[in-house]
C-alpha positions, 0 to 999 in steps of 0.5 A: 500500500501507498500512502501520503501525509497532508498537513494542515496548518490551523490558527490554533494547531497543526493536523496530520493525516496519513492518507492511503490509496484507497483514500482511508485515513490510516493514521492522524495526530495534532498538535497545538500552538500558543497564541499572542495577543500582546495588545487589543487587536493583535494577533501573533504566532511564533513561527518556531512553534509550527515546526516543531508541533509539526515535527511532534505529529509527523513523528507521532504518525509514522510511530503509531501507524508502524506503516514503513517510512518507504512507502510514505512517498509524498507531503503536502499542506494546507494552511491558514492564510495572510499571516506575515512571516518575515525572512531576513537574509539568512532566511530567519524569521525577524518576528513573530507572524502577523496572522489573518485575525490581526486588525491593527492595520486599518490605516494601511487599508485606506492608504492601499485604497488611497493610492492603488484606487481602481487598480486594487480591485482590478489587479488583485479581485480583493478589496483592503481588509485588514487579514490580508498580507500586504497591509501588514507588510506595511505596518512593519514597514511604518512602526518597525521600520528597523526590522523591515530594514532587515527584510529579504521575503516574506512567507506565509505561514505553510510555506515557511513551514515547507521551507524548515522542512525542505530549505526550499522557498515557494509560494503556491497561488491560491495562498498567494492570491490573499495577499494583496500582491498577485495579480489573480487572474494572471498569476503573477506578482503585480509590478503595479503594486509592489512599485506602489508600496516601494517592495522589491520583485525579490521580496516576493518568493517564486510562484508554483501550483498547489500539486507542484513539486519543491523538494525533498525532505532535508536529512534533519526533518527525516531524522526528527520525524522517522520519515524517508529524505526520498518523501516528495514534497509539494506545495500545497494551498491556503485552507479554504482552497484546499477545504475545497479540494476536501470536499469535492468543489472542482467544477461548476456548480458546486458549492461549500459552506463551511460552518467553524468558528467563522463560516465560510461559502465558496463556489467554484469558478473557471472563469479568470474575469469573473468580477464581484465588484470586491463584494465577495473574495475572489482568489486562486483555486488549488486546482491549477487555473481554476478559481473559487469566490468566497464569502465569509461570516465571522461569527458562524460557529463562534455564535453558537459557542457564545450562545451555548457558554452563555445561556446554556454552559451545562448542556451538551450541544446536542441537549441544547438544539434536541427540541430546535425541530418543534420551533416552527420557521422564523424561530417563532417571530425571533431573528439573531444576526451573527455579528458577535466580532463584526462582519465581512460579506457582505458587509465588512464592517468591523463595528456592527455587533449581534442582535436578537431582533423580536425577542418577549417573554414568550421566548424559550431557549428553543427558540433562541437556539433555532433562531441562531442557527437560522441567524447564521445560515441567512449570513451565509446565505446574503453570499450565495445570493451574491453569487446568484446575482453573478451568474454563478450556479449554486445547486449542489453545496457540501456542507462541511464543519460543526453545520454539518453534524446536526441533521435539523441544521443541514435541513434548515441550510437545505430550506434557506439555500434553496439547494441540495445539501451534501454531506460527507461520509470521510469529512477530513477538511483542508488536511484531506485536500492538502493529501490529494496535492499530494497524491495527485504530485506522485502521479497517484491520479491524472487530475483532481476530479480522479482523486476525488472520485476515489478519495470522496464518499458523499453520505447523504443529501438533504432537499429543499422543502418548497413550503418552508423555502418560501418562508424563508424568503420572506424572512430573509428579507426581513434579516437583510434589513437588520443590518442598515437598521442597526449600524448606527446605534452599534457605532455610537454604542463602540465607545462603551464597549470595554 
């Protein structure tokens, strides 16, 4: 038996699948990470804890699957996107990584606005927010201006893991079309923007595909893992891509809704001049020349943490969404908006904060419940309308995440989407797509459809109910509304907020 390893590199820790050919995960193991938030708003990482929580799980893995190094023929990565990590000459980090949920970089925003004007959105299919990478390149550039000074390239966060690993440096697309610096539907770096910013071409580490091959193991990372230094290793992509990958999304028509901490939608998209007008994220896919459009909720999943913590800490989840079924549609005149930490599509908005809209004293836990699940689906659901309005088919969507785990949840989005909900059988998220860059780089498989042929297994399908589909429409207008009704009294409420 052949087997591959995918890595995937999350905000809070790293998961390492073993992966045989016939697509079953043979073995997997995690590590955590800290993380550094020295000031309100900041969000840190050092980059030294990914290598060795990796190495940790790599070594773990080959030891409890007792499967010969050998026959373990190639890795690949996933990882969590924007993040800086910055290399001085000798290829050492300077500081510890900026991440994507950082926000001190509002000001860096508006100037990227101020001097690209139409060309940011025209060049790299993304507005300024402040997650993306080139923002806080230019924070460093302003506040550390000693550090910056020492500044050869930057890496985002899987690829300096791949470079401790194999001493080579590169950057696939799909990660890179998160920075704010690739020309998206061109694939290349934008002489436009890095000539706006001051930054040299040599700033920016060549450009290869998700299945492209970089290198091998250096001998110090087989010797630390048990691994061969034959292991191929390849590129990898940014996790949303490779979520995608995960979960079949490799062709027109489909569609993935992720509900984790944030939540996230993604349709395929084959065509490079497909534009959004910045409303919805357009970058890179991992299958090579293809491309994906995303929206995001911030507090998905996170709400229903919230709502669970606060109200309900002593039950279950299953305790607490067991009667959500008896509450009819509408949550019985009850709407949540999921803006627990601000929102991004379609409103990116870092000061709107959550209501309950409709709430008496006719309300029950139940109803709260269902009203916060339908809360966050609606927020997801302003994105798939996004895509409609576009011309993108949205008829077959994967749910994957925590959404995906409560039957009445995939029945809801199945009603409010107006779409058939997949449910995986094998859901291993990015690490699994990040595994399939690597058995498609071994040869395993001529494409990604062949791959996922033989990787995926679909359990089960959930159809829109046309009584409650209805409903729903007229509720969701109802939602949209809440947002514009509510800003202003959010944004006056900010300076009370702690």
């Amino acid at each position: 038996m052949k087997y591959v390893i995918g890595v995937d590199l999350g905000t809070s820790a790293v998961k390492v699948l073993l992966v045989n050919s016939e697509g079953e995960v043979t073995a997997e193991a995690s590590e955590a990470y800290p993380l550094h938030q020295p000031r309100s708003g900041y969000s840190e990482q050092d980059p030294e804890d990914w290598v060795r929580g990796t190495l940790a799980a790599l070594s773990r893995v080959v030891k409890e699957s007792g499967v010969d190094p050998q026959a373990i023929e190639g890795i690949s990565f996933s990882g969590q996107m924007h993040g800086l990590v910055l290399l001085d000459e000798n290829h050492r980090p300077l500081r510890n990584a900026i991440l994507w949920n950082d926000t001190r970089t509002t000001e860096e925003c508006r100037k990227i606005e101020q001097v690209l004007g139409e060309d940011l959105l025209r060049i790299t299919k993304n507005p300024a927010l402040e997650g993306f990478t080139l923002p806080k390149i230019l924070w460093v550039k302003e506040h550390e201006p000693d550090v910056f000074a020492k500044a050869k390239v930057f890496l985002l966060p899987k690829d300096y893991l791949r470079y401790r690993l194999t001493g080579q440096i590169h950057m696939d697309y799909s990660d890179a079309a998160g920075t704010l610096l690739l020309d998206v539907a061109n694939k290349k770096w934008s002489s436009r923007v890095l000539e706006a910013f001051g930054l040299e071409a040599s700033f920016c580490p060549p450009l290869v595909e998700s299945h492209g091959y970089v290198g091998n193991l250096l001998p110090e990372a087989a010797r630390e893992t048990g691994l061969s230094e034959s292991t191929r290793v390849f590129a990898g992509g940014a996790d949303n891509a490779c979520g995608a990958i995960g979960s079949g999304i490799l062709q027109k028509g489909l569609t993935m809704a992720s509900i984790g901490t944030s939540g996230v939608v993604l349709s395929y998209e084959d065509n490079k001049d497909q534009d959004f007008g910045g409303k919805v994220h357009f970058f890179n896919h991992g299958k090579q020349d293809a491309f994906y459009a995303m929206g995001v909720t911030l507090g998905a999943g996170y709400s229903m943490s919230w709502f669970k913590n606060t109200f309900a800490k002593d039950k279950s989840y299953d305790e607490l969404l067991g009667r959500v079924s008896e509450v009819p549609v509408g949550s019985n005149g009850l709407l949540f908006t999921p803006y627990l930490v601000g929102e991004r599509t379609p409103h990116a908005d870092a000061m709107i904060r959550a209501s309950f809209i409709g709430l008496d004293g006719s309300h029950t836990l139940d109803d709260m419940a269902r009203a916060v699940m339908e809360g966050i689906t609606f927020s997801l659901n302003e994105s798939i309308e996004l895509f409609r309005q576009a011309g993108i088919q949205v008829n077959r969507i994967v749910a994957i995440g925590g959404g995906a785990k409560n039957e009445d949840w995939l029945h809801m989005q199945a009603d409010i989407f107006n779409a058939e909900i997949v449910q995986l059988a094998n859901e291993q998220g990015p690490g699994m797509g990040a595994a399939m860059l690597a058995a498609l780089g071994c040869g395993w498989f001529d494409s990604l459809e062949a791959c996922a042929a033989k990787f995926i297994r679909y359990e089960k399908t959930y159809k829109p109910n046309p009584e409650r589909v209805e409903q729903y429409k007229k509720l969701f207008e109802i939602y949209k509304q809440v947002y514009t009704n509510t800003k202003s009294l959010s944004e006056q409420l900010a300076p009370f907020r702690p």
